[in-house]
DOFITOR-385872 format. One record per atom (N, C-alpha, C): residue in one letter; atom name; z, y, x. Coordinates in steps of 0.001 Angstrom, whole numbers, plus 500000, padded with zeros to 6 digits. Layout:
REM DOFITOR-385872
A  CA  Z  Y  X
...
END
This chain:
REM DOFITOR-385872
X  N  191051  560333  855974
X  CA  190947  561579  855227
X  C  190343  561297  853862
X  N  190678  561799  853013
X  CA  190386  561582  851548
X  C  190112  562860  850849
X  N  188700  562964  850420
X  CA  188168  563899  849323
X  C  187742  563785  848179
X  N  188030  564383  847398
X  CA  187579  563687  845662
X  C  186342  565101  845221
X  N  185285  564876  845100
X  CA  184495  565771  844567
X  C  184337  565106  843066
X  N  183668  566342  842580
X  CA  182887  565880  840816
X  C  181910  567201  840904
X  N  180803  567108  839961
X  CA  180033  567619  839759
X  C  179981  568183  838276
X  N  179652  569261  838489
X  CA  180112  570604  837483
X  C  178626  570295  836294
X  N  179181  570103  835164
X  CA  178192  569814  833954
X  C  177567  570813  833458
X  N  176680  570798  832875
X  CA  175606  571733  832598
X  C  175676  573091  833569
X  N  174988  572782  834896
X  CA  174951  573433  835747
X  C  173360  573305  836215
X  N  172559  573508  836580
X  CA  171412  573259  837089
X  C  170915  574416  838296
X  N  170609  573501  839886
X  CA  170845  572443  840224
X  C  172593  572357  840285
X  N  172631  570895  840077
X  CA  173755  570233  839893
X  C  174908  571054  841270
X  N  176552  571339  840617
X  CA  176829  571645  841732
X  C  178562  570793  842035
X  N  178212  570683  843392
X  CA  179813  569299  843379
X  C  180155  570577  843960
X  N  181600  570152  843369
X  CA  182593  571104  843806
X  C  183817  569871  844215
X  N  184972  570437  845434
X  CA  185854  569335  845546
X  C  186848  569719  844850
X  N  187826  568788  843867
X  CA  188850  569325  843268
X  C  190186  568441  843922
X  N  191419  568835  843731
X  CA  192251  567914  844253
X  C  192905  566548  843620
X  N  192643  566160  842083
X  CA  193020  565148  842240
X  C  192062  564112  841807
X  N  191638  562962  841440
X  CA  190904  561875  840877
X  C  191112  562319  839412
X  N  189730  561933  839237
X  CA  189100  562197  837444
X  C  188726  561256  836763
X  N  187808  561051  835604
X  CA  186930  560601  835208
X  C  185523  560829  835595
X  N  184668  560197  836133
X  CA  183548  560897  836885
X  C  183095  561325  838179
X  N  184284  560926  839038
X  CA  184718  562088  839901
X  C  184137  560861  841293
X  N  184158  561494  842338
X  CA  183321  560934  843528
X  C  185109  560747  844285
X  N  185665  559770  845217
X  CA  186355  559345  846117
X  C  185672  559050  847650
X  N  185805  559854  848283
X  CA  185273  559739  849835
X  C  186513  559245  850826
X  N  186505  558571  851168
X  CA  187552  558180  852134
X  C  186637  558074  853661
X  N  187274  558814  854600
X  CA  186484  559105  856281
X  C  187159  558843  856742
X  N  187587  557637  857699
X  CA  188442  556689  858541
X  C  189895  557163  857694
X  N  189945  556582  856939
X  CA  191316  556672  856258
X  C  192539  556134  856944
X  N  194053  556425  856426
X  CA  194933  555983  856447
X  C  195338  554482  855994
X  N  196180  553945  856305
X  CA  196950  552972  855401
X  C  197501  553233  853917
X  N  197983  554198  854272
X  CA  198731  555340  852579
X  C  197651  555489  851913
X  N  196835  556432  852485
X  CA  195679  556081  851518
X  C  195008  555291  851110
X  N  194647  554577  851676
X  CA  193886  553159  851012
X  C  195367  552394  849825
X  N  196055  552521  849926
X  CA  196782  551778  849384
X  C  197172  552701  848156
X  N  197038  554647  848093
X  CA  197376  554842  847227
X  C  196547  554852  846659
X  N  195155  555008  846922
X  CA  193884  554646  846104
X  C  193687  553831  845187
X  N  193990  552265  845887
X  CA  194165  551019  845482
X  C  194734  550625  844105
X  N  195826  551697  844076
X  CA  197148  551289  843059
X  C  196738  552400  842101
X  N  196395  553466  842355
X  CA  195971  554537  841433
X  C  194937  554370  840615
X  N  193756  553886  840785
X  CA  192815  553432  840535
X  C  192115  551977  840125
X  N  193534  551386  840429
X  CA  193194  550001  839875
X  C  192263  549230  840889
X  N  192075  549474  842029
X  CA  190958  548668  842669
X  C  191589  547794  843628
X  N  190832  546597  844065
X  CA  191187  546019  844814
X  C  190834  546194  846306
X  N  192502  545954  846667
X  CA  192584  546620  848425
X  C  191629  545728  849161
X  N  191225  544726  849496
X  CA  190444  544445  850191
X  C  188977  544667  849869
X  N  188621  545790  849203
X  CA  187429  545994  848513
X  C  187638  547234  849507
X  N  188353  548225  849327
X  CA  188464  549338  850230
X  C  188895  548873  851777
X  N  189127  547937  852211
X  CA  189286  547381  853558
X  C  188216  547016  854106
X  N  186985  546303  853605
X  CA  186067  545749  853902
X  C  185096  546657  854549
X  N  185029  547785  854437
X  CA  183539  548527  855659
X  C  184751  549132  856475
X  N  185879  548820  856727
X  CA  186570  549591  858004
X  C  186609  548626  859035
X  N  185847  547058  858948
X  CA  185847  546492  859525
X  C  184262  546963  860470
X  N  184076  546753  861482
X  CA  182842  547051  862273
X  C  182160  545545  862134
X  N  182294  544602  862359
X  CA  181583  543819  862258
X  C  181082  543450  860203
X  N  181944  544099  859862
X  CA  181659  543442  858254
X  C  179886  543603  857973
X  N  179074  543031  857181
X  CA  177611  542478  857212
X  C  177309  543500  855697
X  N  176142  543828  855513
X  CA  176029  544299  854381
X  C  175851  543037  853343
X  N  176909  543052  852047
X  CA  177253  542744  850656
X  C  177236  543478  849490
X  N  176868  542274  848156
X  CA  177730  542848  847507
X  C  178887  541547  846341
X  N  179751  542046  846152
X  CA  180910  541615  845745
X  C  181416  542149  844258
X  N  181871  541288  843291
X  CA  182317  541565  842340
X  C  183591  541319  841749
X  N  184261  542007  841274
X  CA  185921  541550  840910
X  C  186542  542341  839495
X  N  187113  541744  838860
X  CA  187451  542327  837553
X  C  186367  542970  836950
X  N  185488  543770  836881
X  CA  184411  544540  836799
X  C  184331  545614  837540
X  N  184781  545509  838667
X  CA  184757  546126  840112
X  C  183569  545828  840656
X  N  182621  546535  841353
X  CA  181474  546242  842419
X  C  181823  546934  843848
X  N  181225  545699  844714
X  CA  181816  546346  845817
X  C  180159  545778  846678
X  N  179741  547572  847362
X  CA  178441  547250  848003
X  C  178896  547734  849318
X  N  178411  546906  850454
X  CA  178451  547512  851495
X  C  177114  546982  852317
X  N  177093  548185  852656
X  CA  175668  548669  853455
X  C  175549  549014  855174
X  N  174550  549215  855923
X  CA  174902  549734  857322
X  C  173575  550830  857290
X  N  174803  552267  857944
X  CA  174229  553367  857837
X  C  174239  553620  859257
X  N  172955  554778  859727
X  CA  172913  555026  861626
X  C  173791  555594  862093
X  N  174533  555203  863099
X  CA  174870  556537  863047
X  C  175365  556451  865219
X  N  175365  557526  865570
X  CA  175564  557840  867083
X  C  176683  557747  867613
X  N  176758  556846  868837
X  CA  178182  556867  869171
X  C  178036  557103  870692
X  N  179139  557250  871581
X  CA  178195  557762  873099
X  C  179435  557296  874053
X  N  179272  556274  874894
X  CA  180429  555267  875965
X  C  179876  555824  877301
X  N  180682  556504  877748
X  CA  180358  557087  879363
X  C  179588  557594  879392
X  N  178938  558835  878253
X  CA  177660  559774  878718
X  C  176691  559244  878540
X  N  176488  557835  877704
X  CA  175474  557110  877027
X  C  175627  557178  875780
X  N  174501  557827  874605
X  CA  173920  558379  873788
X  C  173558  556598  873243
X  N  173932  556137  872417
X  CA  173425  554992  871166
X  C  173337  554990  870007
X  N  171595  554810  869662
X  CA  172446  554589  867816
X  C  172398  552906  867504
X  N  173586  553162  866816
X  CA  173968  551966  866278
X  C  174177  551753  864921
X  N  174738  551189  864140
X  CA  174993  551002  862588
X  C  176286  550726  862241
X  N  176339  551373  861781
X  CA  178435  551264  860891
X  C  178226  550522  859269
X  N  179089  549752  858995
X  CA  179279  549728  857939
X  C  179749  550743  856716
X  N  179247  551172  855814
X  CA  179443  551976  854518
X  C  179831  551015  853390
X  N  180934  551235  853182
X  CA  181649  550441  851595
X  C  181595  551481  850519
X  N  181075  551044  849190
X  CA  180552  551786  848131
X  C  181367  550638  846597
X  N  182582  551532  846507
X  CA  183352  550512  845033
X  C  182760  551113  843698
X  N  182602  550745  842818
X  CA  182377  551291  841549
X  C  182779  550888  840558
X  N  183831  551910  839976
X  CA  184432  551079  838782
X  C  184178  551827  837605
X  N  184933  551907  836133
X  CA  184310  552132  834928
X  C  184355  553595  835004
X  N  185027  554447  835612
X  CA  185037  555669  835814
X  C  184853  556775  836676
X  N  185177  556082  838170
X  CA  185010  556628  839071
X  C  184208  555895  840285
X  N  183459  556161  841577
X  CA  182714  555613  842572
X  C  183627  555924  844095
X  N  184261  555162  844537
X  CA  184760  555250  846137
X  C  183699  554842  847364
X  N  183637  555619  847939
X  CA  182833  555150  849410
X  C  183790  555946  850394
X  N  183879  554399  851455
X  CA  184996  553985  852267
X  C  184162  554014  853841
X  N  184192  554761  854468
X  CA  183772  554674  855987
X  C  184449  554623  856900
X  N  184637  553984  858275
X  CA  185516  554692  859279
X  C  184926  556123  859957
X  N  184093  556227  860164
X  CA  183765  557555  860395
X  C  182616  558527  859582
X  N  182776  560394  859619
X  CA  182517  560734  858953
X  C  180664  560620  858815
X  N  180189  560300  857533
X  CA  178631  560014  857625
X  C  177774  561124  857540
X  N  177357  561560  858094
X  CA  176190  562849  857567
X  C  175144  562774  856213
X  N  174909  561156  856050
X  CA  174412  560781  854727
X  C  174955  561239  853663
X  N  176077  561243  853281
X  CA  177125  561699  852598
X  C  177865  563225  852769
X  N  177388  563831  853972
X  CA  177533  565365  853838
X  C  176435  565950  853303
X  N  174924  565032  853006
X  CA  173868  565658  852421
X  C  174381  565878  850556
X  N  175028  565122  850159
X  CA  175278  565268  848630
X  C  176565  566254  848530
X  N  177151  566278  849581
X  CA  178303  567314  849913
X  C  177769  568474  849797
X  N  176647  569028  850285
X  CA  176500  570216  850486
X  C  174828  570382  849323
X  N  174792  569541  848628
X  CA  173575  570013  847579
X  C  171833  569932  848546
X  N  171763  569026  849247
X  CA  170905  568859  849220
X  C  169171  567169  848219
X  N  170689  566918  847982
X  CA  170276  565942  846956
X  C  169791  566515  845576
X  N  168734  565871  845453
X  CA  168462  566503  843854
X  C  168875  565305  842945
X  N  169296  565773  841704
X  CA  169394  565300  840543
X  C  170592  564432  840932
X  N  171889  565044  841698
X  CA  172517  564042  841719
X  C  173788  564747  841226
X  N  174954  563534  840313
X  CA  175750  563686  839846
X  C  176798  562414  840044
X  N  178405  563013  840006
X  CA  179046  561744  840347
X  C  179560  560915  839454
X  N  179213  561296  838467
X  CA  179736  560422  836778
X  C  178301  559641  836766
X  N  177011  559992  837216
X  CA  175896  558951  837395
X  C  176288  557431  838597
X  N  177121  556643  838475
X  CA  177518  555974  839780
X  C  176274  555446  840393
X  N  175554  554699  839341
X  CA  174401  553584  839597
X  C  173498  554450  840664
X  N  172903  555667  839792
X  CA  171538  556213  840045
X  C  172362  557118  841698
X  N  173793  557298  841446
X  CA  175021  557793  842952
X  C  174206  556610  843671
X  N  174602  555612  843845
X  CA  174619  554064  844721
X  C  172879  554492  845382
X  N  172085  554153  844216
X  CA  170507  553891  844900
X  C  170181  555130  845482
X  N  170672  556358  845372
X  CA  170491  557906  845898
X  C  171077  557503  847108
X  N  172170  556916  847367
X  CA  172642  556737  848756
X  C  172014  555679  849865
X  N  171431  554648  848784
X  CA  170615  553583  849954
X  C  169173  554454  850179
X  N  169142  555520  849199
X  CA  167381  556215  849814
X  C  167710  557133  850800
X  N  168839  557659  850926
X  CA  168997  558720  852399
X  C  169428  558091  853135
X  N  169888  556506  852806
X  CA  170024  555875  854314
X  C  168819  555671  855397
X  N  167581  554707  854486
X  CA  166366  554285  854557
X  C  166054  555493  855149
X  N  165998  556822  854767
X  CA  165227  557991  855209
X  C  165611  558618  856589
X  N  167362  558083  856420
X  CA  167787  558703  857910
X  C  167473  557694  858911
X  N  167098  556448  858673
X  CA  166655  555326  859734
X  C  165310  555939  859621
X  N  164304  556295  859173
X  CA  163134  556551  859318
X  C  163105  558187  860487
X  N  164034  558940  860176
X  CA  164553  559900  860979
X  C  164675  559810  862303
X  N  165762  558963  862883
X  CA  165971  557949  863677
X  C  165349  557433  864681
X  N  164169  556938  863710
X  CA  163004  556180  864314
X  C  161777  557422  865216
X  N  162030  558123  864380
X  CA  160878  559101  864815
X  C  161314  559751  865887
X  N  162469  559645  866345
X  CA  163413  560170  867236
X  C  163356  559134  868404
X  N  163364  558193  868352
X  CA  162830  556788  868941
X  C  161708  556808  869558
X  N  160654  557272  868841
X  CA  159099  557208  868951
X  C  159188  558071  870021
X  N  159455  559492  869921
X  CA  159293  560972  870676
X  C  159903  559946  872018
X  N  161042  559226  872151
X  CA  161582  558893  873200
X  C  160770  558230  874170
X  N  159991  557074  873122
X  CA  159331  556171  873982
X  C  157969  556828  874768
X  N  157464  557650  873838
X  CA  156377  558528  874430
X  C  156712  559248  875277
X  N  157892  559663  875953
X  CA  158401  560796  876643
X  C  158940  560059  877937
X  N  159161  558492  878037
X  CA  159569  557286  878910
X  C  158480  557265  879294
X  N  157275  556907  878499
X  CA  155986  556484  879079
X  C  155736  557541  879835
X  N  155577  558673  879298
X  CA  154590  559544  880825
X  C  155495  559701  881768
X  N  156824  559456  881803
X  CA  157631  559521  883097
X  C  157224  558281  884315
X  N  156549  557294  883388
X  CA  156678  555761  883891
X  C  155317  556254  884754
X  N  154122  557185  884465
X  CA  153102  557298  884674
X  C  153478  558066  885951
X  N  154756  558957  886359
X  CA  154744  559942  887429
X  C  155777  559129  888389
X  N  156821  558038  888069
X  CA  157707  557859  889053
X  C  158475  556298  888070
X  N  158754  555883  888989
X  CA  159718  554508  888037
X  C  161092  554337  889140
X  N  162125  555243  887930
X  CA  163570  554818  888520
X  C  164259  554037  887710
X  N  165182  553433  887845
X  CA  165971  552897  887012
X  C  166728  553497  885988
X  N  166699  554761  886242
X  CA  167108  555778  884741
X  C  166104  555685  883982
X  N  164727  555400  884071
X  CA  163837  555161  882923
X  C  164173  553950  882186
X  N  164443  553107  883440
X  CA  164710  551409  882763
X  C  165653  551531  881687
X  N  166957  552449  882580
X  CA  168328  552233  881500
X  C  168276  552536  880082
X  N  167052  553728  880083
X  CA  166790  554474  879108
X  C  165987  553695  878040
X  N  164867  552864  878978
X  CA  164184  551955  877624
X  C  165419  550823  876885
X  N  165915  550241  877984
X  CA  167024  549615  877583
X  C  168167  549760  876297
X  N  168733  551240  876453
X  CA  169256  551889  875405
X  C  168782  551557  874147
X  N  167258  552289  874198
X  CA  166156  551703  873119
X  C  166269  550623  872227
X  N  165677  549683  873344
X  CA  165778  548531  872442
X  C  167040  548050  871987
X  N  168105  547884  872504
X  CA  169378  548403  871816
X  C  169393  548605  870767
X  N  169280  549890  870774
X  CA  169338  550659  868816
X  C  168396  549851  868335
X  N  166892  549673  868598
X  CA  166087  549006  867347
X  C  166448  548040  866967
X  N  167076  546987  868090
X  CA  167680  546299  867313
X  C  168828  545678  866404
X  N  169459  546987  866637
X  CA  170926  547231  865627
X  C  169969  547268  864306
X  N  168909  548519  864195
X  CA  168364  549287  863272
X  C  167605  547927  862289
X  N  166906  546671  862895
X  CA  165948  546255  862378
X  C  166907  545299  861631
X  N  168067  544874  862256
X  CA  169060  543843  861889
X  C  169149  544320  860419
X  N  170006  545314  861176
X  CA  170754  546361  859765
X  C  169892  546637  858336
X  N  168551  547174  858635
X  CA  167815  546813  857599
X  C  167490  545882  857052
X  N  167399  545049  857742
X  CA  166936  543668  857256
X  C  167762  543243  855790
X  N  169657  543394  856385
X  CA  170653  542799  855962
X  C  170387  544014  854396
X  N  170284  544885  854671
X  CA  170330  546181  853226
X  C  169629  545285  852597
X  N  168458  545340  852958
X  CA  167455  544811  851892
X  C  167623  543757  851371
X  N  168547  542904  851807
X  CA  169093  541655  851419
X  C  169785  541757  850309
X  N  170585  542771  850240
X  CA  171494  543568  849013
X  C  170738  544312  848247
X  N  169566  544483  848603
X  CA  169230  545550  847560
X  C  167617  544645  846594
X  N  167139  543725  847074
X  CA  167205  542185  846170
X  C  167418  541799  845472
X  N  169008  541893  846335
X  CA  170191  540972  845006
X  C  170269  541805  844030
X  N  170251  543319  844186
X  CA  170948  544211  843089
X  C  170003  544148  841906
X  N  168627  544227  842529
X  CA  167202  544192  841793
X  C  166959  542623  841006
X  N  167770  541896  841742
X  CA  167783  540066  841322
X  C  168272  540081  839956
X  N  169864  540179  840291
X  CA  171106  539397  839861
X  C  171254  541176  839020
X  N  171062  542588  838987
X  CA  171679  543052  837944
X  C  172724  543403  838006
X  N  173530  543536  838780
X  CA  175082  543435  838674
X  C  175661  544933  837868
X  N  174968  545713  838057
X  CA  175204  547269  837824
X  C  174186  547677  836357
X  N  175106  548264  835451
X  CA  174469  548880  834354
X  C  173186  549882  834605
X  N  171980  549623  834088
X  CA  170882  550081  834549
X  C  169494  550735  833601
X  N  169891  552300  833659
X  CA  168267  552372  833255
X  C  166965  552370  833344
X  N  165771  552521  832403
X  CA  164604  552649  832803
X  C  164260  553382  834719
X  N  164947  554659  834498
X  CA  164470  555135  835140
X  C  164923  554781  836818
X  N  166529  553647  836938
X  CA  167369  553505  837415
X  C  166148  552373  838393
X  N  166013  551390  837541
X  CA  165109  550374  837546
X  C  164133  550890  838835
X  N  163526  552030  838242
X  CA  161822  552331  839049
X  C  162528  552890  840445
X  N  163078  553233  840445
X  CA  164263  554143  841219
X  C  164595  553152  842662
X  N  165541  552097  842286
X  CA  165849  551044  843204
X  C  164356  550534  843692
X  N  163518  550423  842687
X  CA  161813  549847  843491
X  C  161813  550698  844486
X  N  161686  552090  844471
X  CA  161223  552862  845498
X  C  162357  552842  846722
X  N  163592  552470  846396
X  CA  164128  552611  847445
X  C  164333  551299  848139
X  N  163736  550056  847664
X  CA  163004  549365  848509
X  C  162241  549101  849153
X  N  161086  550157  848768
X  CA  159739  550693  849185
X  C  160367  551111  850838
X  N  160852  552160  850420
X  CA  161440  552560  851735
X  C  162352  552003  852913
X  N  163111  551275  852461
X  CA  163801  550688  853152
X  C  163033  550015  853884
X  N  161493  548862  853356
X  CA  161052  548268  854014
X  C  160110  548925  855189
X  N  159355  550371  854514
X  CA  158751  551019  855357
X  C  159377  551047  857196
X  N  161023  551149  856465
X  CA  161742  551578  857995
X  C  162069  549848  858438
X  N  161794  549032  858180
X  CA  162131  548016  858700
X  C  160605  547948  859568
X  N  159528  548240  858885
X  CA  158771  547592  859865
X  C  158497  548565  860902
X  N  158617  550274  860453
X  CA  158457  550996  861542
X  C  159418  550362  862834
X  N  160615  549911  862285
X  CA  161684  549233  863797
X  C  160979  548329  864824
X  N  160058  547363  863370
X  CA  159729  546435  864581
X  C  158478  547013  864973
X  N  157638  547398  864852
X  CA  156331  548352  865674
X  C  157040  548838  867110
X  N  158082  549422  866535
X  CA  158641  550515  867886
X  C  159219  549659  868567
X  N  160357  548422  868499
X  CA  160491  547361  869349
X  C  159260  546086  869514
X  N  158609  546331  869273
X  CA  157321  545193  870059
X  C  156546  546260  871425
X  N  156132  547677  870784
X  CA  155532  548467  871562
X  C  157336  548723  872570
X  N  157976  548724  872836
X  CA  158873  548733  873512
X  C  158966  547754  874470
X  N  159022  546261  874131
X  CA  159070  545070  874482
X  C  157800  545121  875442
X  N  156352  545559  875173
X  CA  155717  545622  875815
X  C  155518  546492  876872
X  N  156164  547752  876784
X  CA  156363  548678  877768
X  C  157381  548035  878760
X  N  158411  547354  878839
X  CA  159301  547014  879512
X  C  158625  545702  880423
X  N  157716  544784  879686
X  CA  156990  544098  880112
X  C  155522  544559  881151
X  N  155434  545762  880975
X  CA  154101  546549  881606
X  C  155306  547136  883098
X  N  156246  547609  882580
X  CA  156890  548061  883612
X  C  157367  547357  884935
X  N  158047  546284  884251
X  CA  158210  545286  885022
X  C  156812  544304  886077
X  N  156053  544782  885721
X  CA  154544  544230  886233
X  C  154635  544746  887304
X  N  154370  546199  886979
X  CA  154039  547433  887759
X  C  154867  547490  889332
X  N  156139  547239  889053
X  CA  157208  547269  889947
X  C  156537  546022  890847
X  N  156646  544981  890350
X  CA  155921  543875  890921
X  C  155099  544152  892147
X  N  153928  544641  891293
X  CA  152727  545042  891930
X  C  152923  545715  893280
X  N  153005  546947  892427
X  CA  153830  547703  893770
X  C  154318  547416  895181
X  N  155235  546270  894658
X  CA  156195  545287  895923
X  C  155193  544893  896385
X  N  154643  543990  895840
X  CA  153519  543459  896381
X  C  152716  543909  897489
X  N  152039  545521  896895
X  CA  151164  546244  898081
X  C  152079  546607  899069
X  N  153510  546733  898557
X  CA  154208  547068  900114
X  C  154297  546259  901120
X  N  154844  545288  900418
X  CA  154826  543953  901560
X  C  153768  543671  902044
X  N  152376  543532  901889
X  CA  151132  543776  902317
X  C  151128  544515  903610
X  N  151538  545642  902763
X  CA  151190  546580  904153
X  C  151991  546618  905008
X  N  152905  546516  905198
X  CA  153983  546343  905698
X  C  153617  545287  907055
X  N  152932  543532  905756
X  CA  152707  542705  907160
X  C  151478  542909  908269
X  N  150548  543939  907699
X  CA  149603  544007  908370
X  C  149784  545157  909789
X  N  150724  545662  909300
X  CA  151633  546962  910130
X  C  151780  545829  910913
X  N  152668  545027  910894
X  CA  153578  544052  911753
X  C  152505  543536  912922
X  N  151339  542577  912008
X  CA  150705  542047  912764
X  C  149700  542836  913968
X  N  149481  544229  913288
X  CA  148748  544709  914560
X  C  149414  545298  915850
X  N  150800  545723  915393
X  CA  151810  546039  916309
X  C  152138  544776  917347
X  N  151784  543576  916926
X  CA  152304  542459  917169
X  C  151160  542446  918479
X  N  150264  542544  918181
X  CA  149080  542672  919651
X  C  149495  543036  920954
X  N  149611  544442  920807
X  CA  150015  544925  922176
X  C  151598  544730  922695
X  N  152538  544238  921729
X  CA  153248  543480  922238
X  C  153379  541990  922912
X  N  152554  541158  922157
X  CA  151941  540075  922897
X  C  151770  540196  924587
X  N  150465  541574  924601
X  CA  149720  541699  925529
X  C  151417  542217  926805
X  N  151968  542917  926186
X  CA  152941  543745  927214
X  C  153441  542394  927786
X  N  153679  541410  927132
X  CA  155077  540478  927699
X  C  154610  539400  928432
X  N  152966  539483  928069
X  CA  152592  538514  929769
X  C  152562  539194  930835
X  N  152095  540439  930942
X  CA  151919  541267  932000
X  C  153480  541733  932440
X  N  154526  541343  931502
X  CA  155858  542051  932391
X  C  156536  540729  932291
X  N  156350  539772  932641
X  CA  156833  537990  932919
X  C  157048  538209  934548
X  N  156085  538512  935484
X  CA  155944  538696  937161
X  C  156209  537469  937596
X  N  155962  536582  936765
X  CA  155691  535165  937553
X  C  154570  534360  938015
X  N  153324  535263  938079
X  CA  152013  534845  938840
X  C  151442  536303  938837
X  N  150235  535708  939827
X  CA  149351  537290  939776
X  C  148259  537116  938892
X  N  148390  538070  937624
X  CA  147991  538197  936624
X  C  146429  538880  936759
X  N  145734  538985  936540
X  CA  144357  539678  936667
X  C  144656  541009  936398
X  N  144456  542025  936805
X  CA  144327  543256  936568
X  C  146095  544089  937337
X  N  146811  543081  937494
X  CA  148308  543589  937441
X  C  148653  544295  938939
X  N  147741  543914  939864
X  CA  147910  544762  941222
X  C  146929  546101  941328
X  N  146304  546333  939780
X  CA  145613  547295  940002
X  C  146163  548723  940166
X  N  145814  549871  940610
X  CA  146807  551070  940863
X  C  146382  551663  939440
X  N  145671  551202  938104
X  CA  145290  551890  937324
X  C  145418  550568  935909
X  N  146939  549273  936589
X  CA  146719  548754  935842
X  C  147463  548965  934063
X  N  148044  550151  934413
X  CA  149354  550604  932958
X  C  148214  551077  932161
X  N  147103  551962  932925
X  CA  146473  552141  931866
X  C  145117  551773  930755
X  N  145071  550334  931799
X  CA  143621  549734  931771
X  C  144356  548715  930565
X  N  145968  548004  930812
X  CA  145959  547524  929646
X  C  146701  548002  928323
X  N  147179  549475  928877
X  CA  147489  550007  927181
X  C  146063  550666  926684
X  N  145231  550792  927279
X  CA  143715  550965  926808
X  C  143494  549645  925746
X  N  143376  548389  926518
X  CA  143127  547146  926510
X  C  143646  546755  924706
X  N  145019  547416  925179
X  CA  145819  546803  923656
X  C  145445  547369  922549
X  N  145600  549149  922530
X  CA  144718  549902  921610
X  C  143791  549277  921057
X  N  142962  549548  922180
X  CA  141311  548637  921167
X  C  141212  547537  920576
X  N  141800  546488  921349
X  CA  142427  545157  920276
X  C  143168  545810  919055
X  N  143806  546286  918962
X  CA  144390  546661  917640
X  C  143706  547718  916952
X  N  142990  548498  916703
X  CA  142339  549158  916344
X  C  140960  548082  916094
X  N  140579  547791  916600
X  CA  139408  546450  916155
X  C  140096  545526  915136
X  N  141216  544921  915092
X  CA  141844  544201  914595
X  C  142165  544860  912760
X  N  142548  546576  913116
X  CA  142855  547484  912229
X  C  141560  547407  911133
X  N  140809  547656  911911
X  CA  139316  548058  911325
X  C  138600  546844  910029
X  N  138970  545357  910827
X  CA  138786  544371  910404
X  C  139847  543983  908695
X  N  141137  544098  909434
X  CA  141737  544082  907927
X  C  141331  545317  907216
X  N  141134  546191  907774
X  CA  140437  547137  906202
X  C  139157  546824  905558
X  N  138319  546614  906191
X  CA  137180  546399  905769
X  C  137554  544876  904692
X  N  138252  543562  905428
X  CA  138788  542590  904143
X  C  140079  542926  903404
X  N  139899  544272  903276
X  CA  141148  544978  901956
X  C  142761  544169  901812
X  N  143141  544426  903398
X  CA  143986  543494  903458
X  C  145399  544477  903967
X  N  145127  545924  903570
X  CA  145929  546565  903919
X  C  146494  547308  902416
END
């Protein structure tokens, strides 16, 4: 699907409106596109097709790339996907082209990052601005991983007191999930910031004062959410590690008790199977009161026996 917005000049706050064809200035959204489209893009616009091919790949890594005076950034944005009634976030690639007139960003699916400038919740943003476009888009990424995360947090706190009332394996699956995403999330950041470095390095993009201070902060952030990832996967790592104890333990006291069950039961069975052998005369066995002199007999052996492993905490 293909939308072309631009943003209406001397307007304050800024307002995008979508028009139907490509401008000067003008924003190109492509949301799991066609073949036709990418290709009429390509040719219309002068850009190179494997520049618009490159984030429809799922594995593609965040870059950036330069060609004719073409820039080509691609980034990984959060986003939710759900396989059999399982809820994941994971990271998609976002491709971001910029050429002398116009800015394309290429997704396979539709981003909510990009419905925030759709619908005016971005300030100060305009689509003939590409540069200060680009770093506006790596700061609502950073912000929606920080989003994300906090969404993460509520989870793990909400695992833990379950872990405190009962431990099923739907908790497990659930921490599992977890660490999952953080570590899509911590990757994924990692790799941005790798690009957003380079951009701050190497320059590649025409840049002002204010453009400059701009990309600082949205490194600021980016890193904030990198380390919130790893906080929340170490305290994760350790919950799964506490859990796994616990279960342990647990087993442990069962089997315990379990053998001490065994062994005192084991008494008056002992005692039954000499007295029902009838191959000598046993002491007590011609008595007319002998059934109950030795299930008396066995009781108290086991109950003495009982008494003893409790007192050495062996139950």
């Amino acid at each position: 699907m293909m939308q072309v917005y631009r943003t209406k000049k001397d307007t304050e706050p800024a307002v995008t409106e979508c028009v139907e064809t490509p401008c000067d200035g003008c924003w190109i959204r492509l949301s799991y596109p066609s073949d036709a489209e990418l290709t009429t893009v390509a040719e219309r616009q002068n850009l190179p097709l494997e520049f618009l091919k490159a984030a429809l790949d799922e594995e593609e890594r965040p870059r950036i790339d330069a060609e004719d005076g073409k820039v080509l950034v691609v980034l990984d944005v959060p986003m939710v996907t759900e396989f059999e009634g399982i809820r994941t976030l994971t990271a998609l690639p976002l491709g971001i082209i910029i050429a002398d007139n116009l800015i394309v960003t290429v997704c396979n699916r539709q981003t909510p990052i990009l419905d925030d400038f759709v619908a005016g919740k971005v300030r100060h943003f305009h689509t003939a601005k590409k540069t200060r476009f680009l770093f506006q888009i790596f700061y609502r990424n950073a912000s929606s991983y920080l989003q994300h995360l906090r969404q993460i947090e509520k989870s793990i706190s909400r695992i833990e007191v379950e872990l405190h009332r009962s431990m099923k394996n739907e908790e497990l699956f659930q921490m599992m999930e977890l660490e999952k995403s953080l570590i899509y999330f911590s990757t994924s950041l990692k790799s941005n910031e790798g690009v957003l470095e380079r951009i701050l390095r190497t320059k590649p993009l025409k840049m002002y004062d204010d453009d400059a201070e701009f990309l600082e902060d949205v490194i600021i952030e980016n890193k904030q959410a990198m380390e919130m990832s790893q906080i929340y996967l170490h305290i994760l790592n350790g919950m799964t590690q506490a859990f796994a104890t616990i279960v342990s333990n647990n087993l442990n006291v069962v089997m315990k008790f379990l053998a001490s069950i065994t062994i005192i039961i084991a008494i008056p069975t002992m005692i039954a199977s000499f007295y029902g052998m009838n191959v000598a005369d046993i002491p007590i066995s011609q008595s007319p009161l002998a059934f109950e002199t030795i299930f008396l007999f066995s009781v108290m052996v086991s109950v003495i026996l009982g008494l003893f492993m409790w007192r050495k905490q062996l139950f």
